[in-house]
C-alpha positions in Angstrom: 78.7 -66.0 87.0 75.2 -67.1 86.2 73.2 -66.2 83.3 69.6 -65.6 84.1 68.1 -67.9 81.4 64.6 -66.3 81.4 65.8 -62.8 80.6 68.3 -64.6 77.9 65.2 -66.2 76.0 63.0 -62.9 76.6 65.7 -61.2 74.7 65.9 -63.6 71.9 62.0 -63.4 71.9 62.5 -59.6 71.2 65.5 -60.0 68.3 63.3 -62.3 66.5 60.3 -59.6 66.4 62.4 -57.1 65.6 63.9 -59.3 62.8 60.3 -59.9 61.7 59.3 -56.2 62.0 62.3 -55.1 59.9 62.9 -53.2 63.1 66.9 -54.4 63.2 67.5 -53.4 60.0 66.5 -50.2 61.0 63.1 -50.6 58.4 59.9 -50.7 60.2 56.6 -51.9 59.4 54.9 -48.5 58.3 57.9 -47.4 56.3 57.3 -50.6 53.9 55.1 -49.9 50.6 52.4 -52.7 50.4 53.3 -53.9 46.6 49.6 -53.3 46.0 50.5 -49.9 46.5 53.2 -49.7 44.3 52.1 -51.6 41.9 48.6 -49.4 41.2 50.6 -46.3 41.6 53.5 -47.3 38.9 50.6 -48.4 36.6 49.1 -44.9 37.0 52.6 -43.0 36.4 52.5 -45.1 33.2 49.2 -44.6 31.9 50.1 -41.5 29.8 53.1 -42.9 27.9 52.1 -46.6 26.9 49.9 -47.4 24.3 45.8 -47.4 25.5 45.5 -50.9 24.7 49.1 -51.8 26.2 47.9 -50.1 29.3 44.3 -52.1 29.2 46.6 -55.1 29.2 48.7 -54.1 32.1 45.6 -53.3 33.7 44.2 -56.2 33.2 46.9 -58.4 34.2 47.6 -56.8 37.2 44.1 -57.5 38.4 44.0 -61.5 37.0 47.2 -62.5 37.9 50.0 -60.1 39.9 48.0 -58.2 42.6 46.0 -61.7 43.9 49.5 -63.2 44.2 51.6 -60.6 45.6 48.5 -58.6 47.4 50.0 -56.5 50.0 53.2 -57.9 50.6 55.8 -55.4 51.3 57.4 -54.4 48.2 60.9 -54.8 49.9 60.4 -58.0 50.8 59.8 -59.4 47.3 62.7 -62.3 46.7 63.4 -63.9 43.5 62.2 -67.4 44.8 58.7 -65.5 45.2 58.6 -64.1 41.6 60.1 -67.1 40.3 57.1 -69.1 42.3 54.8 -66.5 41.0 55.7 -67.2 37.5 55.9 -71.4 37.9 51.8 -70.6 39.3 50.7 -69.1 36.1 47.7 -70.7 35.2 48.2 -72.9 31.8 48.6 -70.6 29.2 51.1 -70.0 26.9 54.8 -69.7 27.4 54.9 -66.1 25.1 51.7 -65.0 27.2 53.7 -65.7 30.4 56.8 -64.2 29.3 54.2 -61.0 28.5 52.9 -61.2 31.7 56.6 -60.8 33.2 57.5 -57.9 31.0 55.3 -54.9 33.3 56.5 -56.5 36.5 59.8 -56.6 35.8 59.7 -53.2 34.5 57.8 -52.4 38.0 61.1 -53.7 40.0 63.2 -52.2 38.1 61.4 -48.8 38.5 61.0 -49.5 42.2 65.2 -50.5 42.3 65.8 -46.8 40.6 63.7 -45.2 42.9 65.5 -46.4 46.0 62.4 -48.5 47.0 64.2 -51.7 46.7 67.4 -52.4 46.4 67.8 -54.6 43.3 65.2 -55.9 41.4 64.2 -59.2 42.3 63.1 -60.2 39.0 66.4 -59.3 37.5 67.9 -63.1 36.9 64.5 -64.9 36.2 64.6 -66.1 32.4 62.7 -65.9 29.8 60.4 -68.8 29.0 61.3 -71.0 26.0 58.5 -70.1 23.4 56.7 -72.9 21.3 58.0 -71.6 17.3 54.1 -70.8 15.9 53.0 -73.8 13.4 52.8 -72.8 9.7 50.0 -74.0 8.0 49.4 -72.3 5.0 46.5 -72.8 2.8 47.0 -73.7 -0.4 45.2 -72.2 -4.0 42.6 -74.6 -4.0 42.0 -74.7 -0.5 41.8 -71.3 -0.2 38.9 -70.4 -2.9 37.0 -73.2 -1.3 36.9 -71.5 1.9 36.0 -68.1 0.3 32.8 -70.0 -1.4 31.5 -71.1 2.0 32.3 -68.2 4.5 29.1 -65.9 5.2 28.9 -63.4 2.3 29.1 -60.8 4.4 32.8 -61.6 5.5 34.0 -62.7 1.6 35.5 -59.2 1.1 37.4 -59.4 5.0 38.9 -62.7 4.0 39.7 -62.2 0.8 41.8 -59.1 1.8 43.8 -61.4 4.5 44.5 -63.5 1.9 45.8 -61.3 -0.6 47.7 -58.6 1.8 48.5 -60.9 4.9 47.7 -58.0 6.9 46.6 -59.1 11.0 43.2 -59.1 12.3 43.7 -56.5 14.7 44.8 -54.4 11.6 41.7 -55.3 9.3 39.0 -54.4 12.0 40.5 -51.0 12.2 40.7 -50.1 8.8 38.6 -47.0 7.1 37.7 -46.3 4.1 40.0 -43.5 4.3 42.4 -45.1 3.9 41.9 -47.7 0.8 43.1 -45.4 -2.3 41.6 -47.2 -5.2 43.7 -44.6 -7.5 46.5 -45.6 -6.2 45.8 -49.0 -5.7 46.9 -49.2 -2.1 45.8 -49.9 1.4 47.5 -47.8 4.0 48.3 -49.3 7.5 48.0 -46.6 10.2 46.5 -48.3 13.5 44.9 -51.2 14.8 42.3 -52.5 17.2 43.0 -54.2 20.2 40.2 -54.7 23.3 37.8 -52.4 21.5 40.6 -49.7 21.6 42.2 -47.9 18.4 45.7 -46.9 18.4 49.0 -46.6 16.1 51.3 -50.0 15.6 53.7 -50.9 18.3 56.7 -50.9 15.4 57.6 -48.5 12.5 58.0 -51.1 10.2 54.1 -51.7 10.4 53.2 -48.3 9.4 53.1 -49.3 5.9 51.4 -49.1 2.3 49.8 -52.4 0.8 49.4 -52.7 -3.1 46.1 -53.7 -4.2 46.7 -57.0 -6.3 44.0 -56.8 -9.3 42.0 -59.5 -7.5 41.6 -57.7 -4.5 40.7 -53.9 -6.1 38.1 -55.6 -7.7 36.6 -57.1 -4.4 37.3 -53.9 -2.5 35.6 -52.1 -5.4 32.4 -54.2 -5.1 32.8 -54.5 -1.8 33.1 -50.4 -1.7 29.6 -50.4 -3.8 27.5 -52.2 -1.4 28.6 -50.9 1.8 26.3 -48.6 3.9 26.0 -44.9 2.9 28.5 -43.1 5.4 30.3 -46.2 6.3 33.3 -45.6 8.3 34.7 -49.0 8.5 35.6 -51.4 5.3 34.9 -54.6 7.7 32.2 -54.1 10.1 29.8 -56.4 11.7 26.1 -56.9 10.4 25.2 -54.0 12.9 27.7 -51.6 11.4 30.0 -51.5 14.2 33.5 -52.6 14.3 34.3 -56.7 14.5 35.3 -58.2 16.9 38.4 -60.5 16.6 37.3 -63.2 19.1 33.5 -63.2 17.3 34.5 -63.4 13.8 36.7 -66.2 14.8 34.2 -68.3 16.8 30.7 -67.6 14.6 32.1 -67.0 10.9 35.9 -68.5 10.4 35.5 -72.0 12.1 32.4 -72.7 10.4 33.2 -72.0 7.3 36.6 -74.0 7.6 33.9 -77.1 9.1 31.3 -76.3 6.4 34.2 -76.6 3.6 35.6 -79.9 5.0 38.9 -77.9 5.3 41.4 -79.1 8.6 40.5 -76.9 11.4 43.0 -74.0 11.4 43.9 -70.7 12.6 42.6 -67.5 11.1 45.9 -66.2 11.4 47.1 -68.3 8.6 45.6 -66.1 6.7 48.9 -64.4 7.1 50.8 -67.5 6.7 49.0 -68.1 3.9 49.8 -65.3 2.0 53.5 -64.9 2.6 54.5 -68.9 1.7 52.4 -68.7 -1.2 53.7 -65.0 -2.4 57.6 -66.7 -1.7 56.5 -70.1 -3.2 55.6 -68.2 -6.7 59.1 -66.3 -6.6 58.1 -63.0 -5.4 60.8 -60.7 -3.4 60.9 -61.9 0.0 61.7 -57.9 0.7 58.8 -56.8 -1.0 57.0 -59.5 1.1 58.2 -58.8 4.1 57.3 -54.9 4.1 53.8 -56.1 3.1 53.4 -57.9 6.1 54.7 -55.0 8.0 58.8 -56.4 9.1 61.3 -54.3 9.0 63.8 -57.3 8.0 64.4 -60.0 6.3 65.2 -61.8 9.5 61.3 -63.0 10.3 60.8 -64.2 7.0 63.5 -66.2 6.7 62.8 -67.4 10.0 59.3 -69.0 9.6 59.3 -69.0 5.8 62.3 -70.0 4.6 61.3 -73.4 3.2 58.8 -71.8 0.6 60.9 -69.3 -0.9 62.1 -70.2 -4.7 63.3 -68.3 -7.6 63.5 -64.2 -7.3 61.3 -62.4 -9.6 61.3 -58.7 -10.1 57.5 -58.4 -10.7 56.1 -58.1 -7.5 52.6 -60.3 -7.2 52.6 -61.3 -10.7 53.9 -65.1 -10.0 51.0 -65.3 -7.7 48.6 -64.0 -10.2 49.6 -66.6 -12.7 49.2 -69.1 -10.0 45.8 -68.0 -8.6 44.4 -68.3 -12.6 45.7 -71.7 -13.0 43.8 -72.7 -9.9 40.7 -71.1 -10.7 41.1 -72.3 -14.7 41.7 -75.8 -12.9 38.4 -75.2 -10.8 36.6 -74.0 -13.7 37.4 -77.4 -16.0 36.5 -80.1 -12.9 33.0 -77.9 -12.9 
């Protein structure tokens, strides 16, 4: 019996485009949602219940880095070796920006898996990136004044509060003078600012009341005295409108760091600064760490560990002491 070669390779032909067209697994082309598609349309079903700057992120990495790569491929046909190509592609940014970048498309496969669309999410095994611990570099007494003498004036009473509360930037820009209670002697933390959009903190533990050390009512006071009539803001720009993270940092912090002859650091130390010196003086690393806004102990031991020393019941006053001595110091060499 022969076999008719040329109708045995026709038929191979036609498997083969089948195969391709999803047509032998019984999926065709038109019943396979371009991830495009899915992608916009998951991002929409979001929208209401993330955060308006979460969602601006989202947004805005879908459209720099996930919908160029993965365009219109079919959803179904997403494999790990393509999201795990996807991720080796990144551009070179940071490993904790990558891993952020992961976090709405995994969430996307895993809503797609649920919803029958797939059937498990691709993404599911790809690990987490190892992320660089952040560098501590704290500013010390001395160091610190000496910055505060050569920023812009206009900006003494922004980094004088970062100092002295260790709140974050996207938390300072936001703040009204609602909610600075010079009776009470406290700063309350109820939002930030994040792309030039307000909204409440991602965690609990950083909705949170910040005592005013005596150093810092008195800036705030003054600071309070020779703001614009109907100011909203305590920090905005020269134009009266908010600040801008990114512009502060470029045009006033970096200069002044340069026009002190300090080492070239980042504003967030500000933060650092605060919590090694607070722990260094003795103060309650609990009492530090709901300042900064944690809910445990766990990130202050963590990334601060090294600085804290004897326990001391009077919260701030160690630092006080210290802060005197430095300016007393300051004071004599002048």
């Amino acid at each position: 019996m022969r076999i008719d070669q040329r109708g045995k390779s026709n038929s191979i032909k036609d498997l083969l485009v089948k195969i391709a067209g999803r047509e032998y697994l019984e999926i065709s082309e038109g019943d396979t949602t371009p991830f495009s598609i899915y992608a916009s349309a998951w991002l929409e079903r979001r929208k209401a219940t993330l955060a308006r700057s979460t969602y601006g992120d989202y947004r805005s990495i879908w459209r720099k880095y996930v919908l160029p790569y993965f365009g219109n491929m079919p959803l179904c046909r997403v494999t790990r070796r393509d999201v795990e190509d996807f991720l080796g592609n990144l551009p070179e940014i940071s490993a904790k920006r990558k891993n952020n970048i992961m976090v709405p498309l995994k969430c996307l496969f895993n809503d797609a898996s649920r919803r029958g669309e797939i059937d498990e999410p691709p993404s599911e095994n790809v690990r987490r990136l190892k992320e660089i611990k952040p560098f501590i570099d704290p500013f010390s007494f001395r160091e610190m004044n000496l910055l505060l003498t050569h920023v812009d004036p206009h900006y003494g009473a922004y980094f004088t509060t970062a100092f002295l509360t260790g709140m974050r930037p996207n938390e300072m820009i936001a703040l009204k003078w609602s909610q600075v209670d010079f009776e009470m002697r406290c700063i309350t933390v109820r939002e930030g600012r994040v792309l030039g959009i307000e909204g409440p903190p991602k965690t609990m533990s950083s909705y949170r009341d910040i005592d005013m050390l005596d150093p810092l009512f008195e800036a705030l006071r003054k600071h309070r005295q020779e703001a614009r009539p109907g100011s909203t803001y305590v920090f905005p720009g020269k134009t009266g409108r908010p600040l801008e993270v990114n512009n502060l940092r470029k045009r006033v912090w970096y200069p002044a760091i340069a026009a002190a002859g300090l080492r070239r650091r980042t504003m967030y130390q500000t933060r650092h600064t605060f919590a090694s010196l607070m722990l260094g003086h003795g103060e309650d690393p609990l009492w530090v760490a709901r300042t900064l806004g944690h809910g445990t102990l766990d990130m202050i031991f963590k990334h601060y560990g090294k600085y804290i020393r004897n326990r001391s019941r009077k919260d701030g006053g160690r630092f006080l002491e210290g802060l005197k001595e430095a300016e007393a110091s300051a004071n004599e060499k002048a």
